[in-house]
DRENROLUM-218809 format. One line per field, with one value per residue: x, y, z of N, C-alpha, C in turn; residue in three letters; residue number from 1. Coordinates in steps of 0.05 Angstrom, whole numbers, plus 5000, padded with zeros to 4 digits. Each point is the difference from the previous one (the first is absolute). Layout:
N
npx: X ... $
npy: Y ... $
npz: Z ... $
capx: X ... $
capy: Y ... $
capz: Z ... $
cpx: X ... $
cpy: Y ... $
cpz: Z ... $
res: Ala ... $
n: NUM ... $
//
This chain:
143
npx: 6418 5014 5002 4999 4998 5005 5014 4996 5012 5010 5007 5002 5012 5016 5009 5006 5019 5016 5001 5006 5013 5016 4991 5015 5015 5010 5013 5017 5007 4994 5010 5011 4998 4993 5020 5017 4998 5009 5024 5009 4995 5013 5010 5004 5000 5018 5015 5001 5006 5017 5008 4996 4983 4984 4991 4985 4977 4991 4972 4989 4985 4978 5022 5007 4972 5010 5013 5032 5007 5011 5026 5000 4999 5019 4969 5021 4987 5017 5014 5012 4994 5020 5003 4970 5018 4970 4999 4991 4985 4995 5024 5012 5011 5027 4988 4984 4997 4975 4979 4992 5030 5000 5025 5020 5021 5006 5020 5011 5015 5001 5015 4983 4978 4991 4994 5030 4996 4990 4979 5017 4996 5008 4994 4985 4983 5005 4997 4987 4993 4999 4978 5006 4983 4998 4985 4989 4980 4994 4985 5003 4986 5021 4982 $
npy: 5359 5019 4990 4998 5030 4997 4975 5011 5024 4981 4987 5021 5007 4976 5003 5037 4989 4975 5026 5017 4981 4990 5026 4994 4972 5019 5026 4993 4986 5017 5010 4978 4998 5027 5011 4971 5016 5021 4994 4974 5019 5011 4973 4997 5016 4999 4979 5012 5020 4981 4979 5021 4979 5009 4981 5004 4986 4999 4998 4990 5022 4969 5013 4972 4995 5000 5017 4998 4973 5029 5009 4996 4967 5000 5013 5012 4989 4985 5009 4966 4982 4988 4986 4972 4988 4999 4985 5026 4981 5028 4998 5033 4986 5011 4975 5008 4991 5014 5000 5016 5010 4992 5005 5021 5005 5033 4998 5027 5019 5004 5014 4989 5014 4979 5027 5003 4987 5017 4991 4994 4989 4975 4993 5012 4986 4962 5012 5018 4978 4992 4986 4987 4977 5001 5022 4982 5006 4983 5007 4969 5022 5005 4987 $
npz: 5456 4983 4993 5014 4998 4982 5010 5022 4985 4991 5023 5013 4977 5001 5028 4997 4977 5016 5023 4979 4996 5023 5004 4980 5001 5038 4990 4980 5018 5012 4979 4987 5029 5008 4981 4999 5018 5004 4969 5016 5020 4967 4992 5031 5004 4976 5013 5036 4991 4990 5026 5002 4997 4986 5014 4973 5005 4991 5003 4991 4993 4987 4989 4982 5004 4976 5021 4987 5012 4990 5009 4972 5005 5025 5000 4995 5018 5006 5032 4996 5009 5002 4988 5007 5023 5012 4980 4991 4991 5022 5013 5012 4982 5010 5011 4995 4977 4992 4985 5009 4999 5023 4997 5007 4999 4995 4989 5029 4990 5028 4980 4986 4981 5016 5015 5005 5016 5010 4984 5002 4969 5009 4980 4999 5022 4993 4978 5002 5016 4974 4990 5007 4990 5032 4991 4995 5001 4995 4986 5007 5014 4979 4982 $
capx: 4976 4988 5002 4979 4980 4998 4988 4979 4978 4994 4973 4975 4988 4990 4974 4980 4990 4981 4974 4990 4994 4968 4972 4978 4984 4963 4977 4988 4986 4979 4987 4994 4981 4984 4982 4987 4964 4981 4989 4981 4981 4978 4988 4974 4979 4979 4988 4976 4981 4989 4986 4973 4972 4976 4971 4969 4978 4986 4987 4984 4982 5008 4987 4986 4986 5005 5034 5017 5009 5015 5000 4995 4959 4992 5008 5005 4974 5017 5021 4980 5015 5010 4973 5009 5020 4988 4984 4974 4978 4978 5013 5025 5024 5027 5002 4968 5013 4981 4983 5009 5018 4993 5025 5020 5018 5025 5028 5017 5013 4986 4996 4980 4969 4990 4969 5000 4994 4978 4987 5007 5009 5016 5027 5009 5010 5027 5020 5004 5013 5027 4989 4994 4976 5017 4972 4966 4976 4969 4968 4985 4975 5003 5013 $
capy: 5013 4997 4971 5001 5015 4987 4973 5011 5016 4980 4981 5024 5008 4979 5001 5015 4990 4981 5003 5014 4976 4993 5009 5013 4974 4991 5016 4985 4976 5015 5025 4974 4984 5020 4998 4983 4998 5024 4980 4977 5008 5018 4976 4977 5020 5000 4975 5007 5006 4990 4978 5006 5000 4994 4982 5012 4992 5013 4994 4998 4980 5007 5015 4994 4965 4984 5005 4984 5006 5007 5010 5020 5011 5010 5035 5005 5017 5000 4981 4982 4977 4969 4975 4991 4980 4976 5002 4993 4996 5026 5024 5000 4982 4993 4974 4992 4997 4997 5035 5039 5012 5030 5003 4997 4998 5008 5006 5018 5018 5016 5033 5008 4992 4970 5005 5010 4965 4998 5012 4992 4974 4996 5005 5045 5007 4989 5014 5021 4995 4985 4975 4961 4988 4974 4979 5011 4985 4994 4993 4978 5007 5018 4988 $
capz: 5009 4975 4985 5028 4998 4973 4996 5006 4994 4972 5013 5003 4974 4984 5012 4992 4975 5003 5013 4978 4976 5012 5001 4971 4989 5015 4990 4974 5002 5008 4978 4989 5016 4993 4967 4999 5017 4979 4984 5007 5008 4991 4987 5014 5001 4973 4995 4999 4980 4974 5003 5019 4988 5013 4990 5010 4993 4983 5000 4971 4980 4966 4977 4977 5013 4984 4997 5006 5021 4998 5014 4984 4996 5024 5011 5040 5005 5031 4999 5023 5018 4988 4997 5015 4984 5001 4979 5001 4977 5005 4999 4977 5021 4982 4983 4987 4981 4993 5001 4989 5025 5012 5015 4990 5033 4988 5020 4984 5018 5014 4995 4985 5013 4997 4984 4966 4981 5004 4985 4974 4994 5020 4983 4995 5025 4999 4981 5013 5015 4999 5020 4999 5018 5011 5021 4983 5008 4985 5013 4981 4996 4977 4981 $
cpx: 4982 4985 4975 4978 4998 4977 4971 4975 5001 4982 4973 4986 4988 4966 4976 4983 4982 4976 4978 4983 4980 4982 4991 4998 4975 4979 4984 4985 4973 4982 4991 4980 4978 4977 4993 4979 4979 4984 4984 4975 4978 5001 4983 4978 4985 4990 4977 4973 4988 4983 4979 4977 4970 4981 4979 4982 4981 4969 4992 4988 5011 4982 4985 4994 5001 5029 5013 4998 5032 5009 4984 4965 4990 5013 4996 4981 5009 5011 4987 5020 5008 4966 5013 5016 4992 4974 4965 4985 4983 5017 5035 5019 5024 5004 4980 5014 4979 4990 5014 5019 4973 5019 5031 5017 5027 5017 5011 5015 4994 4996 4976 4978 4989 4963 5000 4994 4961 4980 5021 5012 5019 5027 5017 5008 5029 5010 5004 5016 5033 4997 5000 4979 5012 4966 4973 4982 4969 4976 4984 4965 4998 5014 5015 $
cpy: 5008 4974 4985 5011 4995 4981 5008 5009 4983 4985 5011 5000 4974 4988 5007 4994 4978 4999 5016 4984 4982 5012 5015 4970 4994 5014 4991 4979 5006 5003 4976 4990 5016 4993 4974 4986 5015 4984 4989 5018 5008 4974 4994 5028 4992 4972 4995 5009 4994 4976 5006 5003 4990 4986 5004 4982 5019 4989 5012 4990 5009 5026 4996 4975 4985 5007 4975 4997 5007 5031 5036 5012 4999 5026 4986 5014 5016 4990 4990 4992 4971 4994 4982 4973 4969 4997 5003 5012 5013 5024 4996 4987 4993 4980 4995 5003 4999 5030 5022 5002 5025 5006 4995 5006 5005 5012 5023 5017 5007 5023 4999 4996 4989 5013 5011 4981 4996 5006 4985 4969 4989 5002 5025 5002 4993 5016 5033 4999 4984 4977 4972 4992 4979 4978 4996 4981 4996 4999 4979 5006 5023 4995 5015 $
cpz: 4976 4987 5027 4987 4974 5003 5017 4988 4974 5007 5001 4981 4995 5026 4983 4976 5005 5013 4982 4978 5022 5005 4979 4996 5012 4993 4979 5007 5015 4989 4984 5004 5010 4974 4999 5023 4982 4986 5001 5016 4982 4981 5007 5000 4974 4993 5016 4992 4979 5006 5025 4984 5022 4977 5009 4985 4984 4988 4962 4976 4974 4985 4987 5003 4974 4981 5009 5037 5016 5023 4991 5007 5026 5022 5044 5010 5036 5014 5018 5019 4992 4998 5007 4983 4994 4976 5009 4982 4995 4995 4987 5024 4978 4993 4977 4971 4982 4999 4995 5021 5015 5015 4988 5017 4978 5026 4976 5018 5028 5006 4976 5018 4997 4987 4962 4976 4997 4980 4970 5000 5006 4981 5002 5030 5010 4981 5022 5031 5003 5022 4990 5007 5015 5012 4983 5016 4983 5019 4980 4998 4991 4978 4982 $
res: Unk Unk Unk Unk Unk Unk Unk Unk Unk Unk Unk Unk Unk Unk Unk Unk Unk Unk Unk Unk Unk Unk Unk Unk Unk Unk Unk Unk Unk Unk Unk Unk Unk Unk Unk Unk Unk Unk Unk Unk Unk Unk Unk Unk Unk Unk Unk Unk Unk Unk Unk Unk Unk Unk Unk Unk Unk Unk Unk Unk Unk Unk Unk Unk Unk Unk Unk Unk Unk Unk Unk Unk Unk Unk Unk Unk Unk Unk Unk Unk Unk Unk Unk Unk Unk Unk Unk Unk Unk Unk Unk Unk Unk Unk Unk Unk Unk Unk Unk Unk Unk Unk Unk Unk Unk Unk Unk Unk Unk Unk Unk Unk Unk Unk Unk Unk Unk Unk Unk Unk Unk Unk Unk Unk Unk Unk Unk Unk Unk Unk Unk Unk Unk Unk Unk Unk Unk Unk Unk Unk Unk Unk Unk $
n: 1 2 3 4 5 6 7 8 9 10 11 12 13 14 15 16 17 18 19 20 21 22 23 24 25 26 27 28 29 30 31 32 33 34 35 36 37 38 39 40 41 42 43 44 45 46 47 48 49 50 51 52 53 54 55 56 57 58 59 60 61 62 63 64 65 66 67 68 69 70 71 72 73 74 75 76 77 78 79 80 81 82 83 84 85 86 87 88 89 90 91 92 93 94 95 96 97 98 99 100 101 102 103 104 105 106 107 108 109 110 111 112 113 114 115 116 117 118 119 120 121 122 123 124 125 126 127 128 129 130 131 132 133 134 135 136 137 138 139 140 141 142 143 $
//
């Protein structure tokens, strides 16, 4: 009878252990899988952020009418609309490959201010904004 209640309450115990060790491994594995959502939640949050930009057109003239034709010697006078994509010989159009840019089309963050670009050379503006030029357009009846 002894030896009964022995082997019993041995079993018991070894139940208890094994049921113990399984739910701190599920717990952990929880807690694993928890943080590693987290993680990845607050990655994709910041990769978001970093590749959300806006493109803006920008309308302008030259500074200096016998300056370089350079991004330097043209001030942003405002923001416009795409020009158009079909060449024409009167006005500013992204294909025209000829005359004064009256237009530039920088890409940047979409937390800056697309009007902070305003009033200054397009260079200082792409520099202040932490901007690229992805677009330009000429006017061939402005030489």
């Amino acid at each position: 009878m002894k030896t009964l209640v022995k082997r019993i309450i041995g079993t018991m115990s070894i139940g208890v252990m094994t049921l113990g060790i399984s739910l701190s491994a599920n717990a952990q594995s929880i807690k694993t899988e928890k943080e590693g959502k987290a993680e990845k939640e607050v990655k994709t949050s910041k990769e978001t952020k970093s590749f959300a930009t806006q493109s803006v057109w920008y309308d302008v003239v030259k500074i200096n009418p016998s300056g370089g034709d350079t991004p330097s010697n043209y001030r942003i006078v405002s923001i416009g609309s795409a020009p158009s994509t079909s060449p024409n010989p009167n006005d500013c159009a992204q294909p025209n490959s000829s005359g004064q840019y009256c237009a530039f089309q920088l890409t940047f963050d979409e937390n800056e201010d697309s009007s902070s670009a305003l009033e200054k050379d397009v260079s200082t503006a792409m520099s202040d904004l932490t901007a690229t030029q992805t677009g330009q357009a000429r006017n061939p009846s402005h030489p």
